[in-house]
C-alpha positions in Angstrom: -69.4 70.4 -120.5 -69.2 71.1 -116.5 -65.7 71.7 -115.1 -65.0 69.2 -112.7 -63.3 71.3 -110.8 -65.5 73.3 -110.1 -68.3 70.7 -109.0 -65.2 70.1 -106.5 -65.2 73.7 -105.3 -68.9 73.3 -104.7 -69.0 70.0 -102.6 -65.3 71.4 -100.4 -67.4 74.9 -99.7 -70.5 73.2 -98.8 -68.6 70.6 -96.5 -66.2 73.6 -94.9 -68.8 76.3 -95.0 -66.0 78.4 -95.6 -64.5 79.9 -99.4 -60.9 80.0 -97.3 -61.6 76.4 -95.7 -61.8 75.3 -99.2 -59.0 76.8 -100.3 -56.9 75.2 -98.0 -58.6 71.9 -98.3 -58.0 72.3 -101.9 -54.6 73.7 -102.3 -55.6 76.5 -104.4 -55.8 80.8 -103.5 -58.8 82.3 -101.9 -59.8 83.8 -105.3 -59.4 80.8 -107.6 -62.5 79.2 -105.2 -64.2 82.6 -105.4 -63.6 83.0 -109.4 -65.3 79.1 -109.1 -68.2 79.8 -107.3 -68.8 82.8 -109.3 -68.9 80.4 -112.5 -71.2 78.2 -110.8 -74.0 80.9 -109.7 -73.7 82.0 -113.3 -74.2 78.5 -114.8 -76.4 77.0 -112.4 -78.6 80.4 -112.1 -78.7 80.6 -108.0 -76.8 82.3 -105.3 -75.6 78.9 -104.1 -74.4 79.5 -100.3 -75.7 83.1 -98.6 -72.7 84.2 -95.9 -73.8 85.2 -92.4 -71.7 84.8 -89.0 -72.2 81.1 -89.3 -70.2 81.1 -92.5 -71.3 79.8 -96.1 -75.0 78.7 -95.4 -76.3 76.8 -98.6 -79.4 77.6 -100.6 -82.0 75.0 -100.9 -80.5 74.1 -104.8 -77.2 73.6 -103.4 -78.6 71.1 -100.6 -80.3 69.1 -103.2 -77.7 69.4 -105.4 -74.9 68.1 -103.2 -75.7 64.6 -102.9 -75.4 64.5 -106.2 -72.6 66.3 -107.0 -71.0 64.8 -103.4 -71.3 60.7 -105.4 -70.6 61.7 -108.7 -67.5 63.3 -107.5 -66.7 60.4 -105.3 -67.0 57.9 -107.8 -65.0 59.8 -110.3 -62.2 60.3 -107.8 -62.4 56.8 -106.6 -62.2 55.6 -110.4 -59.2 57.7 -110.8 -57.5 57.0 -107.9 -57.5 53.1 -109.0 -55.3 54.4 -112.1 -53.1 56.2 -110.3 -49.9 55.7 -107.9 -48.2 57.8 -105.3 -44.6 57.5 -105.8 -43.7 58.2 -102.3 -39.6 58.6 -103.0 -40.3 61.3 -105.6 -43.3 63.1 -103.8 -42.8 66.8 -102.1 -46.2 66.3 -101.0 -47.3 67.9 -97.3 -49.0 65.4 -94.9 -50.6 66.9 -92.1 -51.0 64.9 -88.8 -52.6 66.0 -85.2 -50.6 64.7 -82.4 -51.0 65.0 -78.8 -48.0 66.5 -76.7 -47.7 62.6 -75.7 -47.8 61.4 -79.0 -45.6 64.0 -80.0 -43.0 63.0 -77.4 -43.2 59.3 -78.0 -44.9 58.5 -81.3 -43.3 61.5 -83.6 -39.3 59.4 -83.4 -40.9 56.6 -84.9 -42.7 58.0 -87.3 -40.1 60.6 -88.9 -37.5 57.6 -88.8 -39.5 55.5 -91.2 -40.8 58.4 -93.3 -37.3 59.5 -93.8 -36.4 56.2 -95.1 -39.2 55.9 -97.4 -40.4 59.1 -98.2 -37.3 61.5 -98.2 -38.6 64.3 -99.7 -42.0 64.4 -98.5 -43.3 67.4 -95.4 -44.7 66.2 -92.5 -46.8 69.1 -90.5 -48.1 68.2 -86.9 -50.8 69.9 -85.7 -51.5 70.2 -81.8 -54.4 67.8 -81.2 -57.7 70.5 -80.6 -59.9 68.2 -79.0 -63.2 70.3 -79.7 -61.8 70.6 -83.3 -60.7 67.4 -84.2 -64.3 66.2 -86.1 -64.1 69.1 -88.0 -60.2 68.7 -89.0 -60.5 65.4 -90.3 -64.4 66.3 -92.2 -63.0 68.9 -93.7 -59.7 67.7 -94.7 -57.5 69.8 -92.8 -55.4 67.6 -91.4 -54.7 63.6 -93.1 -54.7 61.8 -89.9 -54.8 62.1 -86.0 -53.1 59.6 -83.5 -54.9 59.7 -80.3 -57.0 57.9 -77.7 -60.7 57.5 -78.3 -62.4 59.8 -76.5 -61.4 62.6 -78.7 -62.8 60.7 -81.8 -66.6 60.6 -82.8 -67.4 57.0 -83.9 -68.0 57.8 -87.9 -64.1 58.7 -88.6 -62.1 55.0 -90.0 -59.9 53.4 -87.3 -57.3 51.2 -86.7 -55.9 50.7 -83.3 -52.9 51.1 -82.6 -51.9 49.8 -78.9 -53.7 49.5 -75.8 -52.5 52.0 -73.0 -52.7 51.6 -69.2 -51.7 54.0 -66.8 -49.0 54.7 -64.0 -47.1 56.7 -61.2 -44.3 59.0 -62.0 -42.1 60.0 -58.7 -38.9 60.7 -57.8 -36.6 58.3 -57.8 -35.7 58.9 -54.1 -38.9 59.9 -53.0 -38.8 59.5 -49.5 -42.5 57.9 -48.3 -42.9 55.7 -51.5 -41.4 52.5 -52.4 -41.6 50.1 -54.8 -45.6 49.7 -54.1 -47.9 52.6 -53.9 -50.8 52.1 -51.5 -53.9 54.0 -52.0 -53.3 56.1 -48.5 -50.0 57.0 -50.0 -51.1 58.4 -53.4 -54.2 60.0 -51.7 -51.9 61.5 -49.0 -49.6 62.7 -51.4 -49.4 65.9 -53.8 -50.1 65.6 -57.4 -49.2 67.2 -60.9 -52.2 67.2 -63.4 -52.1 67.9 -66.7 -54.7 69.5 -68.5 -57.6 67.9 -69.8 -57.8 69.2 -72.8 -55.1 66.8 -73.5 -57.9 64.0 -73.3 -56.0 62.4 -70.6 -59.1 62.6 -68.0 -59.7 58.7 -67.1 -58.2 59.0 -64.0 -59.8 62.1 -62.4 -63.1 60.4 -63.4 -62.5 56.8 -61.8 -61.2 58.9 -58.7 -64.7 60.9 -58.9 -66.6 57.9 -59.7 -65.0 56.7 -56.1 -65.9 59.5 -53.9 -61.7 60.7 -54.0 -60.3 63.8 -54.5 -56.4 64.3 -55.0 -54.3 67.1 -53.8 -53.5 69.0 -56.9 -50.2 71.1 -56.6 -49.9 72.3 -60.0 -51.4 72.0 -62.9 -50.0 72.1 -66.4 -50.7 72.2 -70.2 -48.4 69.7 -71.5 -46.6 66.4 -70.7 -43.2 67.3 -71.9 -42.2 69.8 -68.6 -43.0 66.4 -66.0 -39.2 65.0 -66.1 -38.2 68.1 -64.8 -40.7 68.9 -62.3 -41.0 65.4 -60.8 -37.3 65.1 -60.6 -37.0 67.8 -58.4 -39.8 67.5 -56.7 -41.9 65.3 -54.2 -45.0 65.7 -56.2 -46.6 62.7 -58.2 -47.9 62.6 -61.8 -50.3 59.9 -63.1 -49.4 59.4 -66.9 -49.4 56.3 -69.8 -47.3 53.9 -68.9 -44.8 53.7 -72.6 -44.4 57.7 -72.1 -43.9 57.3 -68.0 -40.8 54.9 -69.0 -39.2 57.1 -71.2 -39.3 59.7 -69.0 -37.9 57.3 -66.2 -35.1 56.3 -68.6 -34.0 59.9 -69.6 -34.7 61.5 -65.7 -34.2 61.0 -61.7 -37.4 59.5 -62.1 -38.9 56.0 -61.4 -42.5 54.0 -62.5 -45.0 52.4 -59.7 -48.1 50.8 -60.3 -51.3 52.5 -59.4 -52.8 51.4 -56.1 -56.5 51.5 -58.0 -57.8 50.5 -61.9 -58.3 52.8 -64.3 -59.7 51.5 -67.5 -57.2 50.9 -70.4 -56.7 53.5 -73.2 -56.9 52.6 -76.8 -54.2 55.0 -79.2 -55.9 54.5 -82.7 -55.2 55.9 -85.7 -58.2 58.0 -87.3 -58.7 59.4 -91.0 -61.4 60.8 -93.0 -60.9 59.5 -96.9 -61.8 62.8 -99.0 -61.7 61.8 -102.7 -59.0 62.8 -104.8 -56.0 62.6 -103.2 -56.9 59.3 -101.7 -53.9 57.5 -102.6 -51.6 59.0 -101.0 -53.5 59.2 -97.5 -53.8 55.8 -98.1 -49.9 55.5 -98.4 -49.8 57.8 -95.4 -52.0 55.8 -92.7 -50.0 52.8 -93.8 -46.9 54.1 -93.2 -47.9 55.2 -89.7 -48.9 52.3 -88.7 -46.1 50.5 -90.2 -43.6 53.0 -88.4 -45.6 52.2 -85.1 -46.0 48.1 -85.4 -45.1 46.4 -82.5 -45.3 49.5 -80.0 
């Protein structure tokens, strides 16, 4: 009889093309998925996966045999899973979640409130959002779930959304050429703060470019969180999501004001990948998130 583990090994290195990417994925040491796949080339007879710069490339058995293996495993898991619970008050268990420095700011109190409450013991890990990454994160199984708007997302991951998100104008609260309303002279006249947009956060810049505008940038940045600080002692202007832009206002010498143009409405989802054995508990873990985040 076949270990089932290590029909598990063979589907995580084939998905990861990686013997360490499955070893994370899996929870187990480099060598334990190297002893695996050793096992398997002697049982099944073929070199299984050849490495070159690209990583673990399969062999032609291994692509036939992963469909296989890949729904067998599946169904097995799923059946399991149905049998089992997740005792979240007694589990040490490490969820891993990929947060933008926004959702960081604004979405991580929320979350770590509820999760203490219900889940006392258990680890929670953020991970930096890497846009150009994220597919492969949540294929892989390296992180449990992202919170983030939808342009970082490809369309196969599951979703639920979480809020719509427009955005606004962060300034000074005694700026001294803007008011209550911001005209479209004014914020064109004006000099700017950008964040980067590898933050995803690009809407903006493209309905300006889709208009024939250009701002005055004045400094760019890598992350949300320095803004209180620099708007509040400066005259420059930042263009950010609204629920972040009044916390900042609440906490700084900072005030909100409308943007003098539209800019098409964000939508903060949460996204997941289910991978097999350990569904249970990601199941638990979206749950919670969104319960933590209801009514936001």
């Amino acid at each position: 009889m076949v270990d089932l583990n290590l029909i598990r090994v063979f589907v995580t290195i084939f998905e990861t093309r990686s013997v360490s990417g499955a070893a994370e994925r899996l929870h187990i040491t480099q060598p334990s998925v190297s002893y695996a796949l050793s096992r398997l080339r002697q049982l099944l007879g073929d070199t299984l996966f050849k490495r070159n710069r690209d990583g673990m490339q399969p062999t032609f058995l291994a692509t036939q045999l992963y469909t296989v293996f890949r729904f067998s495993l599946s169904e097995i898991e799923r059946a399991i899973a149905h049998t089992s619970q997740f005792d979240p008050l007694q589990s040490t268990r490490c969820f891993r979640l990929a947060l933008s420095d926004l959702g960081e700011i604004y979405l991580l109190p929320y979350i770590l409130k509820l999760m203490q409450k219900v889940a006392p013991q258990v680890e929670l890990e953020v991970i930096q959002v890497e846009v150009a990454r994220l597919d492969e994160w949540l294929n892989t199984g390296k992180i449990d779930a992202a919170i983030c708007n939808r342009s970082y997302i490809p369309v196969q991951a599951q979703s639920d959304l979480i809020f719509n998100e427009h955005y606004v104008c962060l300034v000074r609260e005694d700026h001294p050429r803007i008011g209550e309303h911001l005209t479209l002279e004014q914020y064109m006249g004006e000099k700017h703060v950008v964040v980067s947009a590898a933050t995803g956060h690009h809407f903006v810049e493209d309905r300006l470019h889709e208009a024939g505008l250009e701002r005055k940038i004045s400094l760019r940045v890598p992350h949300f969180s320095v803004l209180p600080g620099v708007v509040s002692n400066s005259d420059l202007l930042v263009t950010l999501p609204s629920r972040t832009a009044q916390l900042f206002a609440s906490n700084s010498c900072t005030r909100v004001v409308e943007l003098p143009f539209n800019v098409p409405e964000i939508e903060v989802s949460l996204y997941w990948q289910e991978h097999g054995g350990d569904s249970t508990a990601q199941r638990w873990f979206c749950s919670t998130l969104k319960a933590a985040l209801a009514g936001l």
